[in-house]
MARKOL-599305 format. One record per atom (N, C-alpha, C): residue number from 0; atom name; x, y, z. Coordinates in steps of 0.02 Angstrom, whole numbers. Atoms other than C-alpha are relative to their C-alpha. Layout:
! MARKOL-599305
+-----+----+--------+--------+--------+
|   k |  a |     px |     py |     pz |
+-----+----+--------+--------+--------+
| NUM | CA |      X |      Y |      Z |
...
+-----+----+--------+--------+--------+
//
This chain:
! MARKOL-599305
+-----+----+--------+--------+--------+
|   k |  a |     px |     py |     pz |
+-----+----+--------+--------+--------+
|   0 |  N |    -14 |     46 |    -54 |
|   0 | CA |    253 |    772 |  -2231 |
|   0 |  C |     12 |     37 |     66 |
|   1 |  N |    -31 |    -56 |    -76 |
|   1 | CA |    306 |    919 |  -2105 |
|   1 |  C |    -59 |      3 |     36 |
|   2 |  N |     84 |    -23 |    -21 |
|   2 | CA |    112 |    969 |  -2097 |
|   2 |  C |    -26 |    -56 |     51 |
|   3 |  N |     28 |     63 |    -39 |
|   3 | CA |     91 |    789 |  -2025 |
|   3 |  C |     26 |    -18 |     72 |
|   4 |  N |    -50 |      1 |    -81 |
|   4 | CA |    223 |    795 |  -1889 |
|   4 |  C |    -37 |     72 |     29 |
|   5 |  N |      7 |    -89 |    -48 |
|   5 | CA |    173 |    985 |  -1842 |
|   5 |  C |    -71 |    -48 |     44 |
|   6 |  N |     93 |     33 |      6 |
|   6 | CA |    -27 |    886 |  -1828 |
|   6 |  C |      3 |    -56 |     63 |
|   7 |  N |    -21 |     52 |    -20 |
|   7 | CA |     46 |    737 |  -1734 |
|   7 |  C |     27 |     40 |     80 |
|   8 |  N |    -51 |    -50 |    -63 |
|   8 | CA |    156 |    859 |  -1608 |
|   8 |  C |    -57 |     33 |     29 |
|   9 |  N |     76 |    -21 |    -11 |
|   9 | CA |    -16 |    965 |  -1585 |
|   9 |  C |    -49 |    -28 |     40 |
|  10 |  N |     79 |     51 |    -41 |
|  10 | CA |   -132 |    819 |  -1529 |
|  10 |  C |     57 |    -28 |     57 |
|  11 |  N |    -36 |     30 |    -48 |
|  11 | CA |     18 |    741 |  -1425 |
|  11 |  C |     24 |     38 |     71 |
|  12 |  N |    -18 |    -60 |    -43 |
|  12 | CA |     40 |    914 |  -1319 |
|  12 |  C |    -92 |     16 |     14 |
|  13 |  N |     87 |    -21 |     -6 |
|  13 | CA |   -174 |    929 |  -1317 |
|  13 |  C |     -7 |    -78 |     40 |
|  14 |  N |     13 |     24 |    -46 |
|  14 | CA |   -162 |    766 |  -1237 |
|  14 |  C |     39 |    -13 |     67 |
|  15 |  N |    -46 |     -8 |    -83 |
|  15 | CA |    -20 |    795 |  -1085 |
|  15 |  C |    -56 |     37 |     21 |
|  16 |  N |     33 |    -59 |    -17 |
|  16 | CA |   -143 |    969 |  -1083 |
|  16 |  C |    -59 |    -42 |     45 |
|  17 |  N |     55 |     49 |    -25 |
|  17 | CA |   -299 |    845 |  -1058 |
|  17 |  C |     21 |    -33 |     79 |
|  18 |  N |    -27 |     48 |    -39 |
|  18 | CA |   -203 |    737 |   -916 |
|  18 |  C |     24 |     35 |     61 |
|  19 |  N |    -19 |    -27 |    -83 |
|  19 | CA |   -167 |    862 |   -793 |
|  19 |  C |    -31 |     11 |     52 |
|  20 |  N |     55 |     -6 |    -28 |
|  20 | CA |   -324 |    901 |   -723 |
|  20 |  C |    -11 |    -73 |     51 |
|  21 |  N |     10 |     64 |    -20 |
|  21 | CA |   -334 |    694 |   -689 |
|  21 |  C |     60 |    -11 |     67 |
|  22 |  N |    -94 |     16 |    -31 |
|  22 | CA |   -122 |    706 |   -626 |
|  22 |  C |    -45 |     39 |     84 |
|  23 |  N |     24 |    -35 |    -49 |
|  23 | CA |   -213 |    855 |   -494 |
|  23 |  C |    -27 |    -36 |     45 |
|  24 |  N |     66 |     -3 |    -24 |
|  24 | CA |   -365 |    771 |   -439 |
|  24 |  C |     36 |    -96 |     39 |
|  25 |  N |     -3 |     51 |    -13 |
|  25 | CA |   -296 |    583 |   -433 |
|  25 |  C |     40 |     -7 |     76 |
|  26 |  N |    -23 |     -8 |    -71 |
|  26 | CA |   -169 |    619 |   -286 |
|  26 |  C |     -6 |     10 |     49 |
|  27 |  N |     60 |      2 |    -84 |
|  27 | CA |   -269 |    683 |   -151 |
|  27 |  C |    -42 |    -41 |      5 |
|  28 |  N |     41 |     38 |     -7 |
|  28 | CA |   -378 |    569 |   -196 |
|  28 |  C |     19 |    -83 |     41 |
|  29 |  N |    -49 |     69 |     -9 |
|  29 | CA |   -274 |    418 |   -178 |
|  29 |  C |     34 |      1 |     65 |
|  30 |  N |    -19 |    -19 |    -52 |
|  30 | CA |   -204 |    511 |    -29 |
|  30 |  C |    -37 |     -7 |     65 |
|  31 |  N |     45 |      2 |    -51 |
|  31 | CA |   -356 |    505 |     71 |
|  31 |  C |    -29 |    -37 |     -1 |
|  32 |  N |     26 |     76 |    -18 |
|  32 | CA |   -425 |    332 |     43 |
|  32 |  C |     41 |    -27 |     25 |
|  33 |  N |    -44 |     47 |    -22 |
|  33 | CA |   -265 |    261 |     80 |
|  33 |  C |     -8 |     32 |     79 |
|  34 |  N |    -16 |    -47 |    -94 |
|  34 | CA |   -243 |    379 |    253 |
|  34 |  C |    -91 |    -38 |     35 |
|  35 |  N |     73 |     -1 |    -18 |
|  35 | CA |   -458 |    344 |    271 |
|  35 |  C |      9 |    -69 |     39 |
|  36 |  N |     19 |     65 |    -23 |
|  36 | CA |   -427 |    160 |    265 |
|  36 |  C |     53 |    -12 |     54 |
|  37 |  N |    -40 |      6 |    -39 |
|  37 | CA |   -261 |    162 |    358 |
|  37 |  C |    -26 |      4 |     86 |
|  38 |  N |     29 |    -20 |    -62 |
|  38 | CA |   -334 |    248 |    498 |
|  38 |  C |    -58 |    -59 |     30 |
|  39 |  N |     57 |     56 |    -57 |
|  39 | CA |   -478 |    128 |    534 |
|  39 |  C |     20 |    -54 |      6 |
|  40 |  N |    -10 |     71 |    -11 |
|  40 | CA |   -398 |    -33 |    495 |
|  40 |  C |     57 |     15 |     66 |
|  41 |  N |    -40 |     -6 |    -44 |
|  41 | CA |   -251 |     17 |    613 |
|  41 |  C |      9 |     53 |     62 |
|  42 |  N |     20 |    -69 |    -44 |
|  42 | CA |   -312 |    157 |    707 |
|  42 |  C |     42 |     50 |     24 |
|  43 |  N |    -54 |    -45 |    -18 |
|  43 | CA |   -195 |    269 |    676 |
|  43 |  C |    -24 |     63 |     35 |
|  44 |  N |     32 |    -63 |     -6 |
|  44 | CA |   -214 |    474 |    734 |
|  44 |  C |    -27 |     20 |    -79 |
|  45 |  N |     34 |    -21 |     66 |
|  45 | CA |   -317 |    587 |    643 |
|  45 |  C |     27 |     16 |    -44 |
|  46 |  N |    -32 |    -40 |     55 |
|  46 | CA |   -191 |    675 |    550 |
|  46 |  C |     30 |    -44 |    -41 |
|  47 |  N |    -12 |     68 |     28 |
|  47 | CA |   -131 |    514 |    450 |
|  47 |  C |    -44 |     30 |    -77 |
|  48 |  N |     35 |     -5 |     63 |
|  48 | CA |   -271 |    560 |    320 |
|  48 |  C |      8 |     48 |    -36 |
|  49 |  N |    -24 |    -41 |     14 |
|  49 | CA |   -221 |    729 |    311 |
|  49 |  C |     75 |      8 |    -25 |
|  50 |  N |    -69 |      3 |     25 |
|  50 | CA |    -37 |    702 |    288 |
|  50 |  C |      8 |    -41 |    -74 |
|  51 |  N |     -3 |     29 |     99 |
|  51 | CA |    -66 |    568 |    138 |
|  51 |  C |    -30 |     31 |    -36 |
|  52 |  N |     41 |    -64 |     56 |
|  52 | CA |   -183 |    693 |     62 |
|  52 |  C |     38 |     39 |    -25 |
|  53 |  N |    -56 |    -32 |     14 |
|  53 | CA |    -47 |    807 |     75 |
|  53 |  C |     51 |    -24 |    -63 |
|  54 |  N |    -58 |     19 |     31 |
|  54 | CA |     77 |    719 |      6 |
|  54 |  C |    -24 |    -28 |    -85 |
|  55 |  N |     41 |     -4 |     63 |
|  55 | CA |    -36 |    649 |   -128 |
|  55 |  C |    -17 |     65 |    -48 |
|  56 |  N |      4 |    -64 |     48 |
|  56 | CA |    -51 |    831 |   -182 |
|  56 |  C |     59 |     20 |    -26 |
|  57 |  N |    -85 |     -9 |     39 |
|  57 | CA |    127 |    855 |   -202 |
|  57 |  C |     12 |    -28 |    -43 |
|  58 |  N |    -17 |     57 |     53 |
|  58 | CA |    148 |    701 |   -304 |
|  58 |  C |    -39 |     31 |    -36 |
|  59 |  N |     69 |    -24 |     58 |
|  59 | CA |     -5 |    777 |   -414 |
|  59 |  C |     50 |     53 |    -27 |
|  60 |  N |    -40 |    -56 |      9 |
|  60 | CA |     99 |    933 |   -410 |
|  60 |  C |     57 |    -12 |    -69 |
|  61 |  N |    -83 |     34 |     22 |
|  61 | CA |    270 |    863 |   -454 |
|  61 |  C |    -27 |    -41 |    -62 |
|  62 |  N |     22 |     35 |     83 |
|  62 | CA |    186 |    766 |   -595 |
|  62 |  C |    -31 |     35 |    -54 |
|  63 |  N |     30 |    -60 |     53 |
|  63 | CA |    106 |    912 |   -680 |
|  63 |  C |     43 |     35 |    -12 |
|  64 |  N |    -59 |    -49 |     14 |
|  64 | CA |    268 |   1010 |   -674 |
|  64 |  C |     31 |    -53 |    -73 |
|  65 |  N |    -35 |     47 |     40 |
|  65 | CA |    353 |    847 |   -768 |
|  65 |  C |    -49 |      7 |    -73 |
|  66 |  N |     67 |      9 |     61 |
|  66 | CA |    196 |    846 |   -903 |
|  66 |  C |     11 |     76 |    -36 |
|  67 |  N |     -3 |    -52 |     37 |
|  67 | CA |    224 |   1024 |   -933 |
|  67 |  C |     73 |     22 |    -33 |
|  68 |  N |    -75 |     24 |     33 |
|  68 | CA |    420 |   1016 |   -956 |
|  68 |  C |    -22 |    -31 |    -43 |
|  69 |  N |     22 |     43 |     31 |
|  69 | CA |    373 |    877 |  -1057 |
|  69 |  C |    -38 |     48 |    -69 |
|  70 |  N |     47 |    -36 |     65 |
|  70 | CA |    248 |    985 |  -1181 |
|  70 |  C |     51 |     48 |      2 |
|  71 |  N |    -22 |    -48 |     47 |
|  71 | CA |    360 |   1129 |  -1206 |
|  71 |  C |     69 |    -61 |    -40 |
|  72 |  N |    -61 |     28 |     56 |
|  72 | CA |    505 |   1012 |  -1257 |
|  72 |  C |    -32 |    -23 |    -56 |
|  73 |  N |     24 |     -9 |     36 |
|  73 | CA |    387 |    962 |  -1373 |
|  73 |  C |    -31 |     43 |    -64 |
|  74 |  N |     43 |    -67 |     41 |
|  74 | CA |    324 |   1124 |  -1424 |
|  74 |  C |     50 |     26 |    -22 |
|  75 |  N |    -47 |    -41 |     29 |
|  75 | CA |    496 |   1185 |  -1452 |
|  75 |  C |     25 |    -39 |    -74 |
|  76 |  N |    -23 |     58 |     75 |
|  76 | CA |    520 |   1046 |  -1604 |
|  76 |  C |    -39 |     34 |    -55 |
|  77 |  N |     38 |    -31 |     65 |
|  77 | CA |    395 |   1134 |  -1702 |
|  77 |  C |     21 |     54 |    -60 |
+-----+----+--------+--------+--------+
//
């Protein structure tokens, strides 16, 4: 029954692993449509797109730190 938890703990730490790449990529992304559209519907300055990009990367950041905390507390159960 251990073999099944170790197996279970394994695929559950292979998929945070999987999800970070997405955590990276989704925040700038999200950062710079919102700033893209901001800017034209309300005509903000240029740097508007650049600053939510920014910040969208941090959040990407700050959410991959949490995912990896996250997998060793995991990994230490084993």
């Amino acid at each position: 029954m251990a073999k099944k938890e170790e197996i279970y703990r394994g695929i559950k730490i292979a998929g945070f692993a999987l999800f970070i790449p997405s955590l990276l990529v989704a925040g700038p992304l999200a950062g710079y449509f919102s700033g893209s559209f901001l800017e034209s519907r309300f005509h903000l300055p240029g740097y508007t797109t650049f600053t939510l990009t920014l910040m969208g990367l941090l959040a990407g950041l700050l959410e991959t730190v949490r995912a990896i905390k996250k997998m060793v507390k995991i990994g230490e159960k084993l």
